[in-house]
LONU-854773 format. One line per field, with one value per atom (N, C-alpha, C): residue in one letter; atom name; x, y, z. Coordinates in steps of 0.02 Angstrom, whole numbers, plus 32768, in hexadecimal, padded with zeros to 4 digits. Example, Ala and Ser with C-alpha at 12.3 -4.5 7.8 and 13.67 -1.06 7.14 Angstrom:
% LONU-854773
rest = [A  A  A  S  S  S]
atom = [N  CA  C  N  CA  C]
xx = [8294  8267  8294  8282  82AC  8285]
yy = [7EE4  7F1F  7F5B  7F90  7FCB  8002]
zz = [8186  8186  8186  8162  8165  818A]
//
This chain:
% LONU-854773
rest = [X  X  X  X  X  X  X  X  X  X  X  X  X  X  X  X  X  X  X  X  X  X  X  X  X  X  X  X  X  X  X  X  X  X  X  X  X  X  X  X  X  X  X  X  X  X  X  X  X  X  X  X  X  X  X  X  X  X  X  X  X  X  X  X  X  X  X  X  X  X  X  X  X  X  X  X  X  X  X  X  X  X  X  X  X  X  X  X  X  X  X  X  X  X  X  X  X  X  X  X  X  X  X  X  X  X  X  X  X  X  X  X  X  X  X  X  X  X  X  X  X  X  X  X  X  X  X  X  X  X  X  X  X  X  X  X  X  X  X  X  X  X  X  X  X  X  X  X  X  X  X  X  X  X  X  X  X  X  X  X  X  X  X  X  X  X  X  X  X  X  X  X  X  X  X  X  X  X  X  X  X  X  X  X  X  X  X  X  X  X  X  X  X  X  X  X  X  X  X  X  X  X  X  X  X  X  X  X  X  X  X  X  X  X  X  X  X  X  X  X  X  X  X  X  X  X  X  X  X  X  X  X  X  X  X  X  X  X  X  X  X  X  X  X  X  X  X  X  X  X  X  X  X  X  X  X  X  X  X  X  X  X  X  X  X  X  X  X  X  X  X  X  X  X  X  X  X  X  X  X  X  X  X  X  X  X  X  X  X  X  X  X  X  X  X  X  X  X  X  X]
atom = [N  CA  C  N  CA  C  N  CA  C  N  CA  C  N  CA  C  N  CA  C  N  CA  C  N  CA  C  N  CA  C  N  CA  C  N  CA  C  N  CA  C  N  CA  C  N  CA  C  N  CA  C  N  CA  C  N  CA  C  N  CA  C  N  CA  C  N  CA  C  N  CA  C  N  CA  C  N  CA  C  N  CA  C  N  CA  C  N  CA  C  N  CA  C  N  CA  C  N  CA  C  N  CA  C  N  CA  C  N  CA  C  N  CA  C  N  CA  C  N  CA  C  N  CA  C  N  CA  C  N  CA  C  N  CA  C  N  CA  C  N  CA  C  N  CA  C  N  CA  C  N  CA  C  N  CA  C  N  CA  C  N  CA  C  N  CA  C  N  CA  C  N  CA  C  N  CA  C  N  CA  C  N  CA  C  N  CA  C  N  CA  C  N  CA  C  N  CA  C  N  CA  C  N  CA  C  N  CA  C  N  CA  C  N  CA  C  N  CA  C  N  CA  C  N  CA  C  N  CA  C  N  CA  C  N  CA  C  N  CA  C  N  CA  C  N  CA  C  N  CA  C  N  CA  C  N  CA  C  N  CA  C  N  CA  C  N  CA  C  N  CA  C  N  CA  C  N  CA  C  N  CA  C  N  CA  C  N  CA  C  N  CA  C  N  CA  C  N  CA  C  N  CA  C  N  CA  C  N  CA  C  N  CA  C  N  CA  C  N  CA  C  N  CA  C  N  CA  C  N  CA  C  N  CA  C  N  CA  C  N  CA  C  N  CA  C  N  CA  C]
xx = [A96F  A942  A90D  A8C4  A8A7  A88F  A88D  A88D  A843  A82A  A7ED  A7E5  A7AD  A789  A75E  A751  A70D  A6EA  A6A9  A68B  A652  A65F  A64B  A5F3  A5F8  A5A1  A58D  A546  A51B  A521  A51F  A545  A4F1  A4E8  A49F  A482  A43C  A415  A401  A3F7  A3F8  A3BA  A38C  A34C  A349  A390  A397  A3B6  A3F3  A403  A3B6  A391  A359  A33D  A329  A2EA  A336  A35F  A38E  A375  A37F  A386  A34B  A305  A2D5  A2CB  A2C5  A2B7  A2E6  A32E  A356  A346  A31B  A2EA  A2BF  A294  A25C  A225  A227  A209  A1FA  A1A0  A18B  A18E  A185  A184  A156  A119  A0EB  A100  A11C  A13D  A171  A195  A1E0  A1CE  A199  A185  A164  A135  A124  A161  A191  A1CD  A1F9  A1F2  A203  A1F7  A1B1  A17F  A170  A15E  A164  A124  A120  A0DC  A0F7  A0D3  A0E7  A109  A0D5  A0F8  A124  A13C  A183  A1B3  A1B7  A1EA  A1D9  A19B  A1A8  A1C1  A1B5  A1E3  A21B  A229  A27B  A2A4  A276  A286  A27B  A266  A244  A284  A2A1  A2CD  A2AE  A269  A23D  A259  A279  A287  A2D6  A2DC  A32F  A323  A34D  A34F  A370  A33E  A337  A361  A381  A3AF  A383  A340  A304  A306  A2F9  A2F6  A340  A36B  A3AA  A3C3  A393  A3A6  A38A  A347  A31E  A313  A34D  A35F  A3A6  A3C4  A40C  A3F8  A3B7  A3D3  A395  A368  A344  A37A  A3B1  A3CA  A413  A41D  A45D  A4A5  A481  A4DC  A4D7  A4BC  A4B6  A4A8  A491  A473  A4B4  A4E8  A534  A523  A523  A51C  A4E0  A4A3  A479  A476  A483  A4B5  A4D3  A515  A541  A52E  A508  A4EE  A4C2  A48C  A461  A493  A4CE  A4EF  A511  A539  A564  A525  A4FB  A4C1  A4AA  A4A5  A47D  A4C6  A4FB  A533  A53A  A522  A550  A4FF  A4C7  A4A5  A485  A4A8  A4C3  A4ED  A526  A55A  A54D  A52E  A50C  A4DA  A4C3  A491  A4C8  A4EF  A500  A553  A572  A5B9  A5CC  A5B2  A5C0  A5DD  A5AC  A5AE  A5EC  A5F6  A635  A666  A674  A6B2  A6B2  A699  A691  A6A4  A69D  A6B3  A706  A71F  A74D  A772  A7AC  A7C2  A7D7  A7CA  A802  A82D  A860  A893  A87B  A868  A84A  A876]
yy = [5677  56A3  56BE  56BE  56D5  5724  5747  57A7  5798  57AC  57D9  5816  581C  5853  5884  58B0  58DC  58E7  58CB  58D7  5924  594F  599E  59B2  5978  597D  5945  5935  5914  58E9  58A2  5866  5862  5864  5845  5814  582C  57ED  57BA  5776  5738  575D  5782  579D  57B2  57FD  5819  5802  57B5  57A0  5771  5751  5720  5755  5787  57AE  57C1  57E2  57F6  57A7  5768  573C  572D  571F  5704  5753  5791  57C5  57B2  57BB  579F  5756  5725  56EB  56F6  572F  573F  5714  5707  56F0  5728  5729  5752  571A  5739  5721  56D3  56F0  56C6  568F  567C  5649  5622  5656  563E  561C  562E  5619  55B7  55C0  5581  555B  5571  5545  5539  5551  553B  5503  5500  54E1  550D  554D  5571  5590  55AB  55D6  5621  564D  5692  56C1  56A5  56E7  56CC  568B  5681  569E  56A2  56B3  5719  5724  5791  578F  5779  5789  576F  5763  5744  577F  5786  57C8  5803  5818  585E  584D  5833  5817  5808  580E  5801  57AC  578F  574F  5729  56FA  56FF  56A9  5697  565D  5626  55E8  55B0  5581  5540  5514  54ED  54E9  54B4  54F7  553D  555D  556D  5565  5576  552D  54F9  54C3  54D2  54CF  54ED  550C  5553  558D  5576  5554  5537  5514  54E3  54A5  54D9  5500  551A  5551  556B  5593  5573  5538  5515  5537  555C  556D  555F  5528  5508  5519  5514  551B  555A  554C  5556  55B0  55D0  5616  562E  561B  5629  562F  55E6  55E3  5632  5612  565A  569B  56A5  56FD  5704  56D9  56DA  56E9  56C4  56C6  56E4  570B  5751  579E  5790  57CA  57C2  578A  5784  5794  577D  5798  57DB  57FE  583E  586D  5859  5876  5864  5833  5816  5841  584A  5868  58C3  58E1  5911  592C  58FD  590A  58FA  58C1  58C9  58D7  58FE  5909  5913  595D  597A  592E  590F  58D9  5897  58AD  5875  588F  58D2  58F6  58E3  58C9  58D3  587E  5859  581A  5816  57FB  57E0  57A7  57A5  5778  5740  5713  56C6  56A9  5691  565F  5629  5614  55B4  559A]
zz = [2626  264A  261A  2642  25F7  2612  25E3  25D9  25E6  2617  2609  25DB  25C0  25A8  25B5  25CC  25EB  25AD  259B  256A  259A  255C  2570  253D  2513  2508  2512  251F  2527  24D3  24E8  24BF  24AF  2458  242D  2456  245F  2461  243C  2444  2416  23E6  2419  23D7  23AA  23AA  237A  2350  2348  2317  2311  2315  231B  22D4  22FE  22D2  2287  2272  2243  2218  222C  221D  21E4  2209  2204  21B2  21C6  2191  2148  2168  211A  2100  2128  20FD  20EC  20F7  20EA  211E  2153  218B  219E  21C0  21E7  222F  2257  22AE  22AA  229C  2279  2263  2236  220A  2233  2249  227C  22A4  22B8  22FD  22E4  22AC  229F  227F  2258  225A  2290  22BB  22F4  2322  231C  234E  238C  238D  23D4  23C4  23ED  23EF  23CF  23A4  238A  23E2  2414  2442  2456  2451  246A  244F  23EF  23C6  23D6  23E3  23E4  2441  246C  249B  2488  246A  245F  243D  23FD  23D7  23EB  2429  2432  247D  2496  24E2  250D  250D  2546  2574  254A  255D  2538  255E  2549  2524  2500  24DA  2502  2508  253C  24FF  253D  24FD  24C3  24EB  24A8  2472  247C  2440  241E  2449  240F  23E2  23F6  23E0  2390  23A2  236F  2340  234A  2326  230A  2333  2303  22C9  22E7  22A8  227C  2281  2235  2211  223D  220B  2204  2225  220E  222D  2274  228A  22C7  22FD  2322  2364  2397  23D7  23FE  23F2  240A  241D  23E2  23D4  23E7  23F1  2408  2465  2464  24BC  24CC  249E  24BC  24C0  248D  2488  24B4  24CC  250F  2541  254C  258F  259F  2556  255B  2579  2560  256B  25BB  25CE  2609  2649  2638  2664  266F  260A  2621  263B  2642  2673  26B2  26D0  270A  2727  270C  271C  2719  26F5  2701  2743  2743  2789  27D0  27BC  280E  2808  27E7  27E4  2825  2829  2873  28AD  289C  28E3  28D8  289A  2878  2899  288C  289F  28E2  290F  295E  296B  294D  295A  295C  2996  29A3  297B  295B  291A  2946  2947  296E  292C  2942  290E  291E  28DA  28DB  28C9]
//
C-alpha cells in the first residue's frame, strides 16, 4: 500500500532551482538563455514563475547541467499539482470515491 503524504508548503519551482543554478556558474539569464538555445524571456519567465518548464526545455537544462530532463519534469509537476490542488480542494473533498 503506498502512504500518502500531505505536502503543507508549496514544493520549489523548477525556476528557483534554474536561477540558484545558472548564479553558482556564474551565468546571467542572458547567457543561459543562449546556451540553451531559447530566447532570454523564455529562461526570466521561467526564473521569475511566470511560466512552468516544457519537456524540450528540461531536455535542454538536463543535458547543459548534466542531471537530466527527469528532475526538471518532476519539480514542474510536483508544483503544478500542489497548486492545482490548492485552488480546487474544496471540490476534491466532494467527489465520491469508487473501488476500481
Amino acid at each position: 500500500m503506498v502512504q500518502k503524504i500531505k505536502v503543507v508548503r508549496e514544493p520549489t519551482h523548477p525556476g528557483e532551482l534554474l536561477q540558484d543554478i545558472a548564479e553558482s556558474a556564474g551565468l546571467s539569464v542572458t547567457e543561459l538563455a543562449s546556451r540553451l538555445g531559447v530566447s532570454r524571456q523564455t529562461v526570466s519567465k521561467i526564473v521569475n514563475k511566470k511560466s512552468g518548464v516544457s519537456a524540450e526545455f528540461a531536455l535542454r537544462t538536463g543535458t547543459l547541467f548534466g542531471n537530466g530532463a527527469d528532475l526538471w519534469l518532476r519539480m514542474q509537476q510536483k508544483y503544478d499539482l500542489w497548486q492545482a490542488r490548492q485552488k480546487i480542494e474544496s471540490e476534491l473533498n466532494e467527489i465520491e470515491k469508487v473501488a476500481a
